[in-house]
MDAnalysis code that builds the backbone (N, CA, C; Angstrom):
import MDAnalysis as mda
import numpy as np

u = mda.Universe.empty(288, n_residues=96, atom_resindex=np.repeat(np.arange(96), 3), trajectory=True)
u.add_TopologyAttr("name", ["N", "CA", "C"] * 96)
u.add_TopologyAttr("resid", np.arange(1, 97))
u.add_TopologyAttr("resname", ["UNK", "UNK", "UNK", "UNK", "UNK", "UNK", "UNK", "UNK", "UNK", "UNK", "UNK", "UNK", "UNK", "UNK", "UNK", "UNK", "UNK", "UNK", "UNK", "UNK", "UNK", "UNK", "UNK", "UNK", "UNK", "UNK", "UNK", "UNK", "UNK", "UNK", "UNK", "UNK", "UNK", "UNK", "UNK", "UNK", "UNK", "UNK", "UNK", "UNK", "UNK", "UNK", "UNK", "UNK", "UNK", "UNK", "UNK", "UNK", "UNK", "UNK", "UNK", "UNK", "UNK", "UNK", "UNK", "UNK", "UNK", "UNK", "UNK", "UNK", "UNK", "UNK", "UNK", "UNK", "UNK", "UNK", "UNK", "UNK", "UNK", "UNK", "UNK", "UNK", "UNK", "UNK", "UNK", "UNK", "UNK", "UNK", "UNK", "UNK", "UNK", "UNK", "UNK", "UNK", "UNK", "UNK", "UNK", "UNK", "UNK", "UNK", "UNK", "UNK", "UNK", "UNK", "UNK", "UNK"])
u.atoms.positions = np.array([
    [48.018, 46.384, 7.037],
    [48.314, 45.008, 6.721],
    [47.225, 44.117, 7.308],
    [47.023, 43.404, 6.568],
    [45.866, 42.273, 6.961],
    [46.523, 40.993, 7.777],
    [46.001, 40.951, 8.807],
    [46.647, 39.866, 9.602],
    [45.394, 38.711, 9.566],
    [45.272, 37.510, 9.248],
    [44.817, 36.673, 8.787],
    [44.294, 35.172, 9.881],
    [43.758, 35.177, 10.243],
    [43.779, 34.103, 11.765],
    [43.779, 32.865, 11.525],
    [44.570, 32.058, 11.898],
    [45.557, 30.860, 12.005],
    [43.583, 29.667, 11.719],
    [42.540, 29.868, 12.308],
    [41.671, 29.292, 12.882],
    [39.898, 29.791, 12.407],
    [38.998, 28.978, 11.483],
    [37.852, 29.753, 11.215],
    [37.085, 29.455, 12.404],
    [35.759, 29.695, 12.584],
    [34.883, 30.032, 13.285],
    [34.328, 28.135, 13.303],
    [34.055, 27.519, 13.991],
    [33.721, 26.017, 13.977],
    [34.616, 25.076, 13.803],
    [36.289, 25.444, 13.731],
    [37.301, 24.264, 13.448],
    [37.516, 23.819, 14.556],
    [38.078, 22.889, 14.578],
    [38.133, 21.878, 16.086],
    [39.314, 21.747, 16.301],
    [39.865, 22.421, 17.376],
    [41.194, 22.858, 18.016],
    [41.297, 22.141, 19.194],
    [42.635, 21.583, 19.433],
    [43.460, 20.618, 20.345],
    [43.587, 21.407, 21.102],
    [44.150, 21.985, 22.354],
    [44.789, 22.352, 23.330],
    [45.575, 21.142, 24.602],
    [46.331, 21.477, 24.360],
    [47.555, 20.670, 25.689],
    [47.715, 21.809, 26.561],
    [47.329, 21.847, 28.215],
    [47.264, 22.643, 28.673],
    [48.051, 22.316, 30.065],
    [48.803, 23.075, 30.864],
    [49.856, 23.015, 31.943],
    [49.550, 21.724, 32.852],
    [47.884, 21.527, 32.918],
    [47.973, 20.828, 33.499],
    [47.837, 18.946, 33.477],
    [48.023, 18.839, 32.316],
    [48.400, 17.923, 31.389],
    [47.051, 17.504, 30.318],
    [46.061, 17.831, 30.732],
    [45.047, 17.850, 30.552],
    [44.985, 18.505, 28.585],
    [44.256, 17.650, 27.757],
    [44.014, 17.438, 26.057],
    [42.683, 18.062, 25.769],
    [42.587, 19.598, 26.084],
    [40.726, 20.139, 25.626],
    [40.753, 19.761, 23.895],
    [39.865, 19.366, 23.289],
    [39.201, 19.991, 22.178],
    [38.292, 20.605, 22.419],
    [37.972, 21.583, 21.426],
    [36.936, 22.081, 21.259],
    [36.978, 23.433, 20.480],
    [35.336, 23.793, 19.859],
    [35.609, 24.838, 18.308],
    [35.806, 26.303, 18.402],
    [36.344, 26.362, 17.848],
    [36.806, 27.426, 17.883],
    [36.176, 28.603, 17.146],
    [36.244, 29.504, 18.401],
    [35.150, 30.902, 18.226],
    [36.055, 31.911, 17.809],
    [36.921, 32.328, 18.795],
    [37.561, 33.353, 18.725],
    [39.213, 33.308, 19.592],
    [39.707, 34.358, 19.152],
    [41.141, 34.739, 20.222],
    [41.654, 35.914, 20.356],
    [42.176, 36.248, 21.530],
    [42.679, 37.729, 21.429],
    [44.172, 37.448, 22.537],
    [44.824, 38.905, 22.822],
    [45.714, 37.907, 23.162],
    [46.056, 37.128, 24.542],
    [44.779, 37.034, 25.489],
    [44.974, 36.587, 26.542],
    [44.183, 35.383, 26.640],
    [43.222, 35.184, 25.684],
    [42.305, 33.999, 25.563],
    [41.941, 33.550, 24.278],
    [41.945, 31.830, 24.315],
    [41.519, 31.564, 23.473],
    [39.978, 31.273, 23.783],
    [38.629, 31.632, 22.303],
    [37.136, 31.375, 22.677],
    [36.900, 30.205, 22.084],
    [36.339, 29.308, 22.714],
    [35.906, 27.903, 22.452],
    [34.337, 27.284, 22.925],
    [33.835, 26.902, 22.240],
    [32.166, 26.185, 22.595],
    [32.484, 24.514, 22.482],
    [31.522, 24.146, 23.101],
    [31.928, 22.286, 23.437],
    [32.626, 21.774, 23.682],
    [34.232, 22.309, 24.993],
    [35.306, 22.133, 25.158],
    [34.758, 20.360, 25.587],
    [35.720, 19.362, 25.275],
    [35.716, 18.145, 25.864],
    [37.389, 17.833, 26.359],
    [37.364, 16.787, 26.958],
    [39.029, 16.292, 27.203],
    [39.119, 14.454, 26.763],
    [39.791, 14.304, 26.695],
    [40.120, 12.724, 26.237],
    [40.516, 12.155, 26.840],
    [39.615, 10.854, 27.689],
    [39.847, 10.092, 28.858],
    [39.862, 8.691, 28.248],
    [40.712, 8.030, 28.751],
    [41.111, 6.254, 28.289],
    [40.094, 5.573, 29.001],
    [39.586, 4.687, 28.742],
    [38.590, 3.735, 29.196],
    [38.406, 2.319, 28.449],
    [37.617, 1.510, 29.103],
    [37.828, -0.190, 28.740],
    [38.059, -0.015, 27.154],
    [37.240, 0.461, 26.260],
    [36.828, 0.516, 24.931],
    [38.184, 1.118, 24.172],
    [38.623, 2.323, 24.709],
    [40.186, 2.693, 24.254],
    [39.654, 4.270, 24.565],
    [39.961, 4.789, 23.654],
    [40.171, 6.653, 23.870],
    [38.246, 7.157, 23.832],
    [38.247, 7.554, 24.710],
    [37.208, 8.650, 24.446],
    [36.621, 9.897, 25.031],
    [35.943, 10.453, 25.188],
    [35.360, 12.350, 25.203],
    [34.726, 12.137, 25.903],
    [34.519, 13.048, 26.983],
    [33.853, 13.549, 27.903],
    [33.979, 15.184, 27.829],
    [32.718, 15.879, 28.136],
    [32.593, 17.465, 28.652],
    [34.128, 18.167, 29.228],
    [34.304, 18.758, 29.159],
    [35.395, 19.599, 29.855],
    [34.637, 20.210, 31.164],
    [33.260, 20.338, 31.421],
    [33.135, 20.993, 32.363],
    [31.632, 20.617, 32.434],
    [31.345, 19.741, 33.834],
    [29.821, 19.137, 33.497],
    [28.842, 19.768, 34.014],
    [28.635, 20.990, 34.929],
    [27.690, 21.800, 35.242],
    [27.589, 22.712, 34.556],
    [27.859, 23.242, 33.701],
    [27.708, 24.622, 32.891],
    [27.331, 23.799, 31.317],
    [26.311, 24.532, 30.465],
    [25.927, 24.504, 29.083],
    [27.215, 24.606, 28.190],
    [27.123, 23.496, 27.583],
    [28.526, 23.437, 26.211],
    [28.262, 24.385, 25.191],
    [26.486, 24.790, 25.078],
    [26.954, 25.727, 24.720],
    [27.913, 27.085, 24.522],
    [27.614, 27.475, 25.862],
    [28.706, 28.946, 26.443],
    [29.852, 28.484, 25.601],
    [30.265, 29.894, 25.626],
    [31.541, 30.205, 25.317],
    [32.109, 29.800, 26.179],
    [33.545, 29.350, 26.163],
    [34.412, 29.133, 27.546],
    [35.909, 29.852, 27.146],
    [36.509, 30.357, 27.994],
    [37.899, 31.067, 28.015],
    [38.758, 30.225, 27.900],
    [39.854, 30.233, 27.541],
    [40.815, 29.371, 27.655],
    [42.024, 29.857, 28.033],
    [42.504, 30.070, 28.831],
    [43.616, 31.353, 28.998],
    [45.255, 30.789, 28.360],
    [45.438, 31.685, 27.108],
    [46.515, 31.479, 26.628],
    [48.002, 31.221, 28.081],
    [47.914, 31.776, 28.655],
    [49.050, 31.169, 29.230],
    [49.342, 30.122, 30.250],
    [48.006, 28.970, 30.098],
    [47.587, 27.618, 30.377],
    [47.588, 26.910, 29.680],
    [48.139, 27.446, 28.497],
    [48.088, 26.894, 26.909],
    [50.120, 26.079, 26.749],
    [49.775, 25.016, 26.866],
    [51.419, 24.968, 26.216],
    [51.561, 24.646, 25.003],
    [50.717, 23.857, 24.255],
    [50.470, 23.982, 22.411],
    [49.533, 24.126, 22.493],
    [48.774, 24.216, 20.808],
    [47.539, 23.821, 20.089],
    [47.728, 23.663, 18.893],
    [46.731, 23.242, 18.176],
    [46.859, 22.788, 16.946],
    [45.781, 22.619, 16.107],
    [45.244, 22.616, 14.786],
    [44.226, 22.117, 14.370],
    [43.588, 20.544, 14.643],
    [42.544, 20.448, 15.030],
    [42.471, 18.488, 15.273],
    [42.677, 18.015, 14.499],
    [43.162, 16.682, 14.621],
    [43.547, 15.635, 13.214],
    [42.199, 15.271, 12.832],
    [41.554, 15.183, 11.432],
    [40.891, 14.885, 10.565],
    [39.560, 14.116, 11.189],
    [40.300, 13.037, 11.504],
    [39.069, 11.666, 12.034],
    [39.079, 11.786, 13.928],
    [39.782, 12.333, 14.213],
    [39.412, 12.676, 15.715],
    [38.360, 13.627, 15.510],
    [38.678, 15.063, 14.891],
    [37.635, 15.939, 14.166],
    [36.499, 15.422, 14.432],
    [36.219, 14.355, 13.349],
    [35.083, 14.293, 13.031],
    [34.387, 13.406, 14.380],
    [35.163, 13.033, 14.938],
    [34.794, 11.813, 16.082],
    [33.617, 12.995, 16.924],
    [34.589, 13.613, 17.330],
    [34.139, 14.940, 17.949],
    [32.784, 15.624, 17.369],
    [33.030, 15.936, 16.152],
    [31.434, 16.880, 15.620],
    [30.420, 15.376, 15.871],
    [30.539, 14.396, 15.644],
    [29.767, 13.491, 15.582],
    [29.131, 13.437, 17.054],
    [30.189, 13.459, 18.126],
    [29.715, 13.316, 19.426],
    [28.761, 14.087, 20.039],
    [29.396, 15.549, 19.442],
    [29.391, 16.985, 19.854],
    [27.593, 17.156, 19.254],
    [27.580, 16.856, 18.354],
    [26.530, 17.253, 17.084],
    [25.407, 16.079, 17.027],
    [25.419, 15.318, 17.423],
    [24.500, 13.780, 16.779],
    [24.641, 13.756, 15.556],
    [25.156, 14.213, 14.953],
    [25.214, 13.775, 13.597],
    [26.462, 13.076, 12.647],
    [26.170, 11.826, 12.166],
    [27.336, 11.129, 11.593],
    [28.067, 11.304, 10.699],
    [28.810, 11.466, 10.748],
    [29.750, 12.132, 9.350],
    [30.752, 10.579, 8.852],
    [30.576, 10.824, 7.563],
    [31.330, 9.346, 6.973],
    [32.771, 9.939, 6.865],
])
Protein backbone atom coordinates (compact mmCIF):
# COMPACT_ATOMS: atom_id res chain seq x y z
CA UNK A 1 0.00 0.00 0.00
CA UNK A 2 1.19 3.37 -0.86
CA UNK A 3 1.19 5.67 1.99
CA UNK A 4 1.20 9.18 0.60
CA UNK A 5 2.75 12.23 2.79
CA UNK A 6 0.44 14.76 4.19
CA UNK A 7 3.47 17.55 3.03
CA UNK A 8 5.78 18.13 -0.43
CA UNK A 9 9.30 19.01 -0.25
CA UNK A 10 9.30 23.23 0.06
CA UNK A 11 5.63 23.72 1.63
CA UNK A 12 5.59 25.98 4.49
CA UNK A 13 4.48 24.30 7.65
CA UNK A 14 3.18 25.94 11.00
CA UNK A 15 4.23 24.19 14.08
CA UNK A 16 2.74 25.16 17.67
CA UNK A 17 5.15 23.69 19.89
CA UNK A 18 4.92 22.86 23.99
CA UNK A 19 6.52 25.67 24.50
CA UNK A 20 4.16 28.07 23.17
CA UNK A 21 6.36 29.10 20.71
CA UNK A 22 4.71 29.35 16.39
CA UNK A 23 7.95 27.78 14.08
CA UNK A 24 7.31 28.05 10.37
CA UNK A 25 9.29 26.69 8.24
CA UNK A 26 9.68 24.20 4.81
CA UNK A 27 9.34 21.34 4.87
CA UNK A 28 11.93 18.61 4.01
CA UNK A 29 11.06 15.59 5.49
CA UNK A 30 9.45 13.31 8.52
CA UNK A 31 9.81 10.13 10.11
CA UNK A 32 8.36 9.19 13.15
CA UNK A 33 10.29 11.02 15.74
CA UNK A 34 11.07 14.19 13.72
CA UNK A 35 9.83 16.53 11.74
CA UNK A 36 12.83 17.99 8.78
CA UNK A 37 12.58 21.63 8.23
CA UNK A 38 15.07 24.44 6.53
CA UNK A 39 14.46 28.28 7.44
CA UNK A 40 12.63 27.55 10.68
CA UNK A 41 11.40 31.26 11.82
CA UNK A 42 8.89 32.11 14.84
CA UNK A 43 6.39 35.04 14.89
CA UNK A 44 7.13 37.88 17.18
CA UNK A 45 4.61 41.05 17.68
CA UNK A 46 6.28 44.31 17.33
CA UNK A 47 5.40 48.21 16.87
CA UNK A 48 4.43 47.47 13.06
CA UNK A 49 2.11 44.29 14.06
CA UNK A 50 3.18 40.52 13.41
CA UNK A 51 6.46 39.62 12.18
CA UNK A 52 9.50 36.77 11.55
CA UNK A 53 12.48 36.39 12.95
CA UNK A 54 15.11 33.16 12.60
CA UNK A 55 14.20 30.39 14.92
CA UNK A 56 17.74 30.04 15.74
CA UNK A 57 20.37 32.94 15.12
CA UNK A 58 23.81 31.27 15.26
CA UNK A 59 23.47 28.36 13.05
CA UNK A 60 22.86 28.64 8.90
CA UNK A 61 18.96 28.54 7.91
CA UNK A 62 20.16 26.71 5.64
CA UNK A 63 20.70 23.30 7.75
CA UNK A 64 18.26 21.11 8.18
CA UNK A 65 16.81 21.46 11.66
CA UNK A 66 14.90 18.59 13.73
CA UNK A 67 11.87 19.24 15.09
CA UNK A 68 10.98 16.63 17.54
CA UNK A 69 7.49 15.37 17.04
CA UNK A 70 6.74 15.13 20.60
CA UNK A 71 7.36 19.06 21.09
CA UNK A 72 4.93 19.24 18.48
CA UNK A 73 1.32 19.95 19.79
CA UNK A 74 -0.23 20.78 16.15
CA UNK A 75 0.84 21.62 12.66
CA UNK A 76 -0.59 22.48 9.72
CA UNK A 77 -0.06 23.68 6.21
CA UNK A 78 0.65 27.74 6.36
CA UNK A 79 -2.19 29.89 5.41
CA UNK A 80 -1.70 31.16 1.83
CA UNK A 81 -0.51 34.92 2.39
CA UNK A 82 1.45 34.23 5.60
CA UNK A 83 3.09 31.55 3.09
CA UNK A 84 4.00 33.79 0.93
CA UNK A 85 5.03 36.53 3.56
CA UNK A 86 7.51 33.97 4.55
CA UNK A 87 9.06 32.74 1.00
CA UNK A 88 9.28 36.46 0.37
CA UNK A 89 11.27 37.04 3.61
CA UNK A 90 12.92 33.72 3.51
CA UNK A 91 13.83 34.07 -0.36
CA UNK A 92 14.17 37.96 -1.40
CA UNK A 93 11.95 37.41 -3.72
CA UNK A 94 8.38 39.05 -4.09
CA UNK A 95 5.62 37.12 -4.81
CA UNK A 96 2.24 39.01 -5.77
Amino acid sequence: MLIENKFRNNDVISFKVSSGEEILGRYVREDDVNFYVTKPSVLMMNQQGMGMIPYMMTVSPESEYAIARASVITYARTDDEIGKQYLSRTSGIQLS
